[in-house]
N, C-alpha and C positions, 0 to 999 in steps of 0.2 A: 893950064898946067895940070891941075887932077886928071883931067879926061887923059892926057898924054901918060900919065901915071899909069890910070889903070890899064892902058892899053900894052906900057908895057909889062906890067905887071901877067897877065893876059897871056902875052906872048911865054913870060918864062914859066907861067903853068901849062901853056901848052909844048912847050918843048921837056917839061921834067916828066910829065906822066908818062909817056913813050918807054924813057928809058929807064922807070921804075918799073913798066912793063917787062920791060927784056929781060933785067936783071932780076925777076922774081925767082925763086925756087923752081925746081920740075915736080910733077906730082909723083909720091912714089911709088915703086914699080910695082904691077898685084902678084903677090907671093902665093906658091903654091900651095893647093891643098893638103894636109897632111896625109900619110894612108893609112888606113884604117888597123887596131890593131887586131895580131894576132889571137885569138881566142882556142882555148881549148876545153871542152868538157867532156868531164868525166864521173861517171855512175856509184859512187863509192861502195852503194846495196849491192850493187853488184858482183864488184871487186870481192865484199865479203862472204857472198851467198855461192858464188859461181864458181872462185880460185879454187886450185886446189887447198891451199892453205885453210879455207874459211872452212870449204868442207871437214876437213881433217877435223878444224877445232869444232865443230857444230858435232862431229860423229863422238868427239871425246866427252864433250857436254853432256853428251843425250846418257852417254854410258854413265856419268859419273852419277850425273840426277837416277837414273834405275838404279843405284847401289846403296843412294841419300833413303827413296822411296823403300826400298828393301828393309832398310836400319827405321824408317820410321814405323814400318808394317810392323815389327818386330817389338820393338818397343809398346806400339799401342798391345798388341797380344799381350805382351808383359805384364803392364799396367792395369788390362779388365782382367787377366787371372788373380792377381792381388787384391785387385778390389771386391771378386767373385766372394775368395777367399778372407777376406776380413769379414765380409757381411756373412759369411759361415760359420765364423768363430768368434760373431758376436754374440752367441746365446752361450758360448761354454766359456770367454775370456772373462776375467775381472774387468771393471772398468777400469785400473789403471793400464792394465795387459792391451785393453783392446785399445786404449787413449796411443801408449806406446809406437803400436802396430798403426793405427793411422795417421802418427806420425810419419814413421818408416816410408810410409804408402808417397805419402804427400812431397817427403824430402826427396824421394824415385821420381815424381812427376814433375818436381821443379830443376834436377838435374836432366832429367830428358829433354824437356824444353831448353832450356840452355844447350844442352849441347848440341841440337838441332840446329839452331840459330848460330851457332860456331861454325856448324860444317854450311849450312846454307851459306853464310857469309866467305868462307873461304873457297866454295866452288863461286861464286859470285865473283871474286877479289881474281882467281887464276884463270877465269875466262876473260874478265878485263886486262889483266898482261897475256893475255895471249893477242887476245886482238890488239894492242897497241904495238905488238911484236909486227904483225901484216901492215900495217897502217904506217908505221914506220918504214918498213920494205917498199908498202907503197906510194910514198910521199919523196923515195930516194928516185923509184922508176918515172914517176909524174914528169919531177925535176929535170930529168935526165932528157926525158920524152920531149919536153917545153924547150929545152935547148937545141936543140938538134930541129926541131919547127919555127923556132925564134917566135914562140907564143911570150904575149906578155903577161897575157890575164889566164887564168884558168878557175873554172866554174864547175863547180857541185854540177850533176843535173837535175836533182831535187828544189833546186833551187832555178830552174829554165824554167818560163812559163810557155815556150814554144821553141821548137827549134826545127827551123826554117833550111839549114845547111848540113846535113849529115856529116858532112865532110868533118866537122868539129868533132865530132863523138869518137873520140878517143880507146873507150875503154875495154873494149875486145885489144887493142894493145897493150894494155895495160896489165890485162889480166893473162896475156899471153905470158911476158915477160917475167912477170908474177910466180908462174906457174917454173918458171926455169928457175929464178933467184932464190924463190922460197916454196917447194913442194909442198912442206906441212910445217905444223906448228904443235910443239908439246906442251900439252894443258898440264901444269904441274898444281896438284891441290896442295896447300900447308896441313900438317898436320893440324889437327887442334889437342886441347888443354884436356879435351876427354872423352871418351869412345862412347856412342851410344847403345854399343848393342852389351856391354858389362853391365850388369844389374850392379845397383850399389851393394853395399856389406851388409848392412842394418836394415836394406829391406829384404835381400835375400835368408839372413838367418833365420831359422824356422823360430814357433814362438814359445820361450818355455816358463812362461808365465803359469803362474798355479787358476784351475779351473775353477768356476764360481763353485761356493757349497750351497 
């Protein structure tokens, strides 16, 4: 009676496996590979040294700083003629006369300096809006550029440790379109709080202190 059990027992494993075989899943199908994406780069040093734009602001730069340099040249002549000059009329001033006077001296070289530092910071501040004037331009044309190549990524080339595919390097287009969109760029400087080449009041006034006796 067992033996006749497990024979059939035997039999119905061997008829279930078969058709646990059949009815198993299929493997699924191998999917394609993705393709690769579009890449574009581009030279931004470029764009700003090359455009016309960049040029323009780089030639307004150069002028504003000779005008800064002028006003500093100016100021220091100011400064050692007054200090020439105190050390000359310190043998005929009173000491309170001459204490006055380098005073005078002193409150000229701390408004010089100051105002120096005003206009450096303001040709500083209008060269930064100028260039985020191109950079803006340029980042419209990128855009524009990226669409029409169905780039996804777009890359600095400063940021390339090799590039293997010229075909990527963009930025002779770039700077082409550049040239049409935005020929030049106006470096506007702010005024400042105060002019360096006006001598103050008080050290300008000649000195009429009474001479030592």
């Amino acid at each position: 009676m067992r033996f006749a059990t497990v024979v059939a027992l035997g039999a119905l494993i061997a008829g279930t496996v078969p058709a646990l075989a059949q009815t198993a899943p299929a493997a699924p199908a191998a999917t394609a590979p993705l393709a690769p994406p579009t890449i574009m780069v581009v030279d931004m040093n470029r764009v700003i040294q090359e455009s016309n734009a960049g040029r323009s602001i780089q030639k307004q730069i150069e002028e504003h700083g000779k005008a800064l340099q002028n006003d500093v040249q100016k100021i220091e002549d100011e400064l050692k003629g007054k200090d020439a000059e105190l050390r000359r009329q310190r043998t005929i001033l009173s000491q309170q006369a001459f204490e006055e006077q380098r005073q005078a001296v002193e409150r000229r070289v701390n408004e010089a300096q100051r105002t120096l530092q005003e206009k450096q910071g303001a040709l500083q501040k209008a060269q930064n809006d100028a260039v985020n004037v191109l950079l803006d331009n340029t980042r419209e044309i990128i855009a524009a550029l990226a669409g029409e190549k169905k780039a996804q990524i777009v890359v600095s080339r400063q940021q390339v440790l090799l590039l293997v595919n010229n075909d990527l390097e963009t930025t002779n287009t770039v700077i082409e379109r550049l040239n049409v969109k935005l020929p030049n760029v106006t470096v506007t400087v702010p005024a400042t709080a105060s002019a360096v080449a006006a001598p103050a009041a008080a050290a300008a006034a000649p000195a009429k202190a009474p001479a030592k006796k």
